[in-house]
Structure formats: structure tokens, C-alpha cells
C-alpha positions in Angstrom: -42.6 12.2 37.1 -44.6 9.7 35.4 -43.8 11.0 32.3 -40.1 10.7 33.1 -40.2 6.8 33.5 -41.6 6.3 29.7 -38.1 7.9 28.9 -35.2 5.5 27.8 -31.6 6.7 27.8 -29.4 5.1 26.2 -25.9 5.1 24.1 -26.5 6.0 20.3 -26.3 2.7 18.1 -24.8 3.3 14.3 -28.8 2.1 13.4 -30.3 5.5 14.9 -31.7 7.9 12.8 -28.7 9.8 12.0 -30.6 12.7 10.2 -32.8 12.9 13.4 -29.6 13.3 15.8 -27.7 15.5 13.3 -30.8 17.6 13.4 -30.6 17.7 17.7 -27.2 18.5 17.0 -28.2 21.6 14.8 -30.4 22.4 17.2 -27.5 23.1 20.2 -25.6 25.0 17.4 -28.1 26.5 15.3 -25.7 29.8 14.4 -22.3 28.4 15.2 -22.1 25.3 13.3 -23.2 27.2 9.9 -20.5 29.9 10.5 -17.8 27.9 11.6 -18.1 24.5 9.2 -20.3 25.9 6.2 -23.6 25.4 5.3 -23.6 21.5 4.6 -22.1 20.7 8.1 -26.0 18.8 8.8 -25.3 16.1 5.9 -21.8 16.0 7.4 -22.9 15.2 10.9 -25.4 12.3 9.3 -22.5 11.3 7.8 -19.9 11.4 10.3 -22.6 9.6 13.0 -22.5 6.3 11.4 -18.9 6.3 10.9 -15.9 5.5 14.0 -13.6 7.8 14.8 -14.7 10.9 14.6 -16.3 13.1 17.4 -19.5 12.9 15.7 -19.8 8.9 16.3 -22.7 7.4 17.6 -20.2 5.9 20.2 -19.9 9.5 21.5 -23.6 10.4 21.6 -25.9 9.8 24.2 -29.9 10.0 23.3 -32.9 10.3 25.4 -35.8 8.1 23.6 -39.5 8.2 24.4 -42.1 5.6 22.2 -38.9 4.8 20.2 -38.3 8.1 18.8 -35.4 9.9 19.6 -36.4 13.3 21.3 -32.7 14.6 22.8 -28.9 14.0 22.0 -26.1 15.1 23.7 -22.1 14.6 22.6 -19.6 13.6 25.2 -16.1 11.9 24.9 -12.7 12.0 26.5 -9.6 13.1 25.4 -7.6 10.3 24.2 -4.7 8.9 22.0 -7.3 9.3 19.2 -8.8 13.0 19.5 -5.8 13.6 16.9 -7.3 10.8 14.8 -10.5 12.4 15.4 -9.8 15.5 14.7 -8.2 15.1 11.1 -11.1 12.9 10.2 -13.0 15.9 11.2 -11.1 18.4 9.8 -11.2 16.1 6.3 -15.2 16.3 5.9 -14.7 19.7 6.5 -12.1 20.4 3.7 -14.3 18.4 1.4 -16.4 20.9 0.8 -18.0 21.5 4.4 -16.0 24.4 6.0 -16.4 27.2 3.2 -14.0 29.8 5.4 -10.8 26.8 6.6 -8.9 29.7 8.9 -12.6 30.4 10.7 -12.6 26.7 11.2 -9.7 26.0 12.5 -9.7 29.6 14.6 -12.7 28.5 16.3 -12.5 25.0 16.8 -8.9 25.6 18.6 -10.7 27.3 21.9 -13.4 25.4 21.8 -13.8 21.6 22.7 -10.4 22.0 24.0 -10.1 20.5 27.2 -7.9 18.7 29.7 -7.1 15.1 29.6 -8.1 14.7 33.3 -11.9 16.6 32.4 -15.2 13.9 30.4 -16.4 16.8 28.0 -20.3 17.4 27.8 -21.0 19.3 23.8 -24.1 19.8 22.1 -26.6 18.7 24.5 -30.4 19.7 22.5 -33.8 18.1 23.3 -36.5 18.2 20.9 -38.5 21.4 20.9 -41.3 19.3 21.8 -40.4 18.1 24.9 -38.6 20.6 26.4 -38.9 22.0 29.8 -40.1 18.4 31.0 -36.4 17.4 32.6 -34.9 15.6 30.1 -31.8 16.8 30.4 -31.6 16.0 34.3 -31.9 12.2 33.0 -29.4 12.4 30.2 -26.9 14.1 32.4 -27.1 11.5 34.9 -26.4 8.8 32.1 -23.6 11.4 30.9 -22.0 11.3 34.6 -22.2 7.8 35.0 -20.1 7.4 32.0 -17.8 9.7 32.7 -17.1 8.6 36.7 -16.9 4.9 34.8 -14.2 6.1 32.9 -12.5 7.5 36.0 -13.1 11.2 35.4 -14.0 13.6 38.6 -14.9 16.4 36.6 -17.4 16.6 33.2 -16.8 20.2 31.4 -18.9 22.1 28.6 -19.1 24.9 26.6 -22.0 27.0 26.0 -23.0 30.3 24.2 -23.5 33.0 26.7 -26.1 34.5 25.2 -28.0 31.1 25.5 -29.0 32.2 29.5 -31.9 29.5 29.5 -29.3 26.9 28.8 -27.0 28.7 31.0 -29.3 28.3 34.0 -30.5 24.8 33.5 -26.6 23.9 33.8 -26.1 25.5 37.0 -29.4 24.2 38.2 -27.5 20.6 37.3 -24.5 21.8 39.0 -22.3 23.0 36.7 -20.5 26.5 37.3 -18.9 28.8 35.2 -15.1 28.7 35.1 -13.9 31.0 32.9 -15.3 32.8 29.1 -14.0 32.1 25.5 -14.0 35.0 23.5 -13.6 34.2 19.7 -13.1 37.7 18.6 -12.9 38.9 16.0 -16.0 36.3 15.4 -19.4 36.9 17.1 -19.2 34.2 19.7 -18.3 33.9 23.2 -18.8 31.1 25.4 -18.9 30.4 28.8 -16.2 27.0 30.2 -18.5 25.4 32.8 -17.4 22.7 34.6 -18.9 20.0 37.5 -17.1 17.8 39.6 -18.4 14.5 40.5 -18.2 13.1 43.7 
């Protein structure tokens, strides 16, 4: 547990590495992200972290950070007055050249992310290779709570590939169960809605 009290987590700042966290990012979406926004969706993320509004903010990412280099990120926001804001600016990089089939795009990115406004959503949680399997995410995910029961949210929700069962597990062990599965037929993902309410 020593080990664990070297660790820093901590809200992203715009003067993090953004290639580093768009790289974490990759990591959580290794397969989806490519098939969904095109190939150049990592130098869109690099991109879109230094810039507001947009889901890909460094006001939306929380990092884990051991001898001041970032080893884990995670996504998390609220819905708000802005996600439409958000979205187009999203949706904009991705016309630009990102998103190389639009109707995949906008097929897939429909059912996922989409959640109530009373729900803190939890996306693209990845810790460096690394240092995996060392309970970083236990620490993030108490940061991640926190935020959201400051915000005045009782319940944080995610998404997650079901054929990602490690990731699967480590969720439940954090108390998160499965609600309900997103098929994205005809494309070749399906997800599992998990959810955790906060006491």
C-alpha cells in the first residue's frame, strides 16, 4: 500500500501531456475509437484535450500521476446545458477529416455515452500497461465519486465492452453492476450499462 501513497490524483490541467492522455484514452478504446471516428481520432483527442468544451477537455479527465508522469486517465462529466455544445464541437473534428464512415459515427455514438441527466458518467478509464493490476483505479474512482456526489449525483454510470471481462470484473469489484447491454448491431460491439450508486 506503500506504493499507493506515492500516487497523486488529480483533475487534468490544459498543461498535461496531452499526447500521453490521448494515448490512455486509446488504450480504453483500442478497436472502437478507430472504427467509429477513423484512424486520426488520437491527434484529435490531443487536440480536443487542450481545448473547452468538448468531452475530451482536460476539465473532464481525471489522471492518476506517480514521479510526475501521468500513468492512468479516466473521462467523466455530467450531462448539462452544454453536452449539445459538446457534442457538435465533437461531431465538427470528426467531420474534418476524423470520422471516415459519418453514419457509423453518429450510429454508434447515439447508444453510447448516452445517459440520464440525474446519472455522473465514468468513460474511458485506462492505466498504463505498466502499472496495472497495482489498484490504481480503486484511487481514481474514489476521486471520480467524490466529484460526482460534489456535484450532487447519487449514481456514476459507464459503459464497457463485454468482451473486456477483466475490466468487467474490476468494476463490479468497485461496485458497479450491470444494468442492461447495448448492442450496436449491425457493428461488432456490444457493451455492458453499469451503474453504482453512491451513498
Amino acid at each position: 500500500m506503500d506504493y499507493l501513497n506515492t500516487v497523486i490524483i488529480r483533475n487534468g490541467r490544459q498543461d498535461d501531456d496531452n499526447k500521453k492522455i490521448a494515448r490512455l484514452i486509446m488504450i480504453s478504446a483500442e478497436e472502437y475509437f478507430p472504427y467509429v471516428y477513423g484512424q486520426n481520432i488520437e491527434t484529435a483527442i490531443e487536440e480536443m484535450f487542450k481545448k473547452k468544451g468538448n468531452i475530451f477537455c482536460h476539465d473532464n479527465i481525471i489522471v492518476a500521476e506517480k514521479n510526475g508522469e501521468i500513468v492512468g486517465a479516466a473521462m467523466c462529466f455530467e450531462k448539462s446545458q452544454d453536452n449539445l455544445k459538446n457534442t457538435l464541437a465533437f461531431l465538427r473534428y470528426c467531420f474534418l477529416g476524423i470520422a471516415s464512415h459519418p453514419v457509423r459515427t453518429i450510429r454508434c455514438t447515439s447508444q453510447i455515452a448516452n445517459f440520464k441527466s440525474d446519472e455522473f458518467y465514468l468513460s474511458n478509464v485506462a492505466i498504463d500497461p505498466g502499472y496495472q493490476g497495482q489498484g490504481m483505479f480503486s484511487l481514481m474512482q474514489k476521486k471520480i465519486e467524490k466529484k460526482a456526489s460534489e456535484k450532487g449525483y447519487r449514481k456514476v454510470v459507464l459503459d464497457v465492452e463485454t468482451k473486456k471481462t477483466i475490466d468487467v470484473a474490476i468494476y463490479k469489484k468497485c461496485g458497479f453492476k450491470i444494468i442492461r447491454k447495448i448492442n450496436l448491431a449491425p457493428f461488432p460491439f456490444c457493451f455492458y450499462r453499469m451503474e453504482k450508486k453512491l451513498e
